[in-house]
C-alpha positions, 0 to 999 in steps of 0.5 A: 401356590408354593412359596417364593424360593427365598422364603423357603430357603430361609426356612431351611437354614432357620430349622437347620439351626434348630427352629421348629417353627421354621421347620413346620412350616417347611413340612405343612403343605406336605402333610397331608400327601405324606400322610395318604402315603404312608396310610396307602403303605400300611392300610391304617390311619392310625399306623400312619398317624404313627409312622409319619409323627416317626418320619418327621422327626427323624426328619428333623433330627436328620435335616442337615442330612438334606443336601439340596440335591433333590427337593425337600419332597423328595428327600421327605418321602425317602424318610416316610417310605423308609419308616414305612418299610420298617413298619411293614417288617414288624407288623405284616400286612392288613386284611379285609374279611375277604382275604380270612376265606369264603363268604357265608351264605346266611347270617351269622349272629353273635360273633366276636370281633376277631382282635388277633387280625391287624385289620384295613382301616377306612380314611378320612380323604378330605385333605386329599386334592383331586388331581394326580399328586405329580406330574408323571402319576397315572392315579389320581390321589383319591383313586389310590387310597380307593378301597379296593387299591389300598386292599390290593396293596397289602397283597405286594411286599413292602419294596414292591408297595413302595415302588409302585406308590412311588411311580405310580401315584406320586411319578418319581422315576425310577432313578429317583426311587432307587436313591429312595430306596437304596438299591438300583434302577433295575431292582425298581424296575423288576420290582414294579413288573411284580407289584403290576401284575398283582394289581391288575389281579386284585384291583377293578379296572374302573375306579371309584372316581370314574364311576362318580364322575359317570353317575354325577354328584346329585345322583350319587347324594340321591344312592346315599340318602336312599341306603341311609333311609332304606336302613333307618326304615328297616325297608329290605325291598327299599335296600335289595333295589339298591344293590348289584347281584352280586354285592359283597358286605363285610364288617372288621373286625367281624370275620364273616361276609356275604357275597351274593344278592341272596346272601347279603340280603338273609343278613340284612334283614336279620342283623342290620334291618332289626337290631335298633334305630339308626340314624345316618351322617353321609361321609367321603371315605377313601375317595368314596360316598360314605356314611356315619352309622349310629345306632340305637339299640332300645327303644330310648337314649341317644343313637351311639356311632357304631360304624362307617359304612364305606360303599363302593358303586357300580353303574347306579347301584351299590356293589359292596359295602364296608362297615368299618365297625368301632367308634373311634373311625368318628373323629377322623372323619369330624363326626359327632357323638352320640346323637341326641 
């Protein structure tokens, strides 16, 4: 429930006139949805941790530039947006193994992480609601920071990526995002025509959390617990019963991946299968089941975090998996160290 309007009012002239505590407590419900935007718009937590500690402050410092005319909201997305936007300028735009180029048909051992590549990041969804995050959104704010949309996303320029978060996950007009953006309804407009055609290329019509919805909640626990034992095992027929014909894995920021059952399967039991003792923590991740992978390499000393395996589902088997490689995704997720 949102605040009596007095309170609210009494909190903007508190911070108007300089009150940080007045202006947190302006901006806290908002935190978490601005956050998933500007990660939707840049493809990493960590440039969204950054982009919107920037939006923030030129909030606050620009604060008596808020008229009233609009909500708060909205005038705080038009200062995330435009942050975001100046990072897409400086930096480009993130990537999946799969945008580098062709899969590999068998193993490839002992390769080095591609550092040169500003890589897609995973994302901790546990602040995000499970509904639309306005009135006139058509996604659902766990479907748009889904895997396969934030990766569809990157391919759009920065104006056409804000115009379709604006009016597609958050439902502001048109109008309203032209003010946003400062340009025009037509421009918007056009830009949205653009940015619709390259995501009904690039994304699955059916969303991840359709397809949760279809599989249920106790059948998705059984899927996962299945994948974390089958890896912990080193079971491949337990894994390859698991997994669509034509499943995908990656790994960033290693560049290779596999598609195909064939593939992906001469990987696994060369690379994952053999090379320790894991052990599992189940996650959500971008609105999907996900686990915590930690690996032990010899035969003593703690299991150390090693990756966060995000699954994307198809009917009641696993069509790609995504191991977001590096201890640092952990903590994002309230994942502990090493494990004992």
């Amino acid at each position: 429930m949102s605040e009596p309007f007095s309170a609210v009012t009494e909190d903007l002239v508190r911070a108007r006139g300089g009150d940080d505590a007045a202006f947190t407590r302006l901006v806290g419900p908002l935190r978490a949805e601005l956050h998933a935007h500007c990660y939707r718009m840049l493809g990493s937590a960590h440039d969204a941790d950054d982009a919107l500690q920037d939006a923030l402050l030129r909030a606050w410092r620009g604060l008596a530039g808020f008229t009233g005319r609009g909500t708060l909201r909205a005038w705080l997305y038009t200062v995330a947006t435009r942050t975001c936007l100046d990072v897409v300028r400086a930096r480009g735009r993130r990537a999946l193994p799969m945008d580098l180029g062709p899969s590999s048909a068998h193993a490839v051992l002992g390769e080095a992480p591609l550092t040169e590549v500003a890589w897609l990041g995973p994302y901790a969804d546990a602040g995000l609601g499970a509904g639309p995050a306005g009135p006139g959104a058509r996604y659902e704010q766990r479907e748009a920071v889904e895997l396969a949309f934030v990766a569809a996303l990157q391919h759009l320029p920065g104006n056409q990526r804000a115009a379709l978060l604006l009016f597609e996950v958050l439902g502001f007009s048109a109008a309203e995002i032209a003010e946003i953006m400062d340009t025009s309804a037509t421009s918007v407009n056009s830009a949205l025509a653009r940015a619709r055609r390259v995501i009904a290329e690039k994304a699955p019509s059916l969303s991840q959390q359709q397809t949760l919805r279809k599989i249920g909640d106790a059948r998705v626990r059984d899927m996962v617990g299945r994948f974390a034992r089958a890896l912990e095992r080193g079971d491949a027929d337990a894994l390859i019963t698991l997994l669509v014909e034509d499943v995908t894995w990656s790994m960033p920021p290693l560049p290779h991946w596999y598609h195909g059952l064939a593939a992906v399967t001469d990987f696994a039991v060369r690379v994952p299968l053999v090379c320790g003792s894991w052990r599992h923590l189940p996650v959500s991740a971008n609105g999907q089941p996900a686990v915590g992978c930690y690996l032990r390499p010899g035969p003593d000393g703690a299991h150390l975090p090693w990756a966060v395996n995000v699954l994307t589902l198809r009917g009641d088997r696993i069509a790609a998996v995504t191991s977001f490689i590096g201890a640092e995704h952990f903590a994002r997720f309230g994942l502990p160290g090493p494990l004992p």
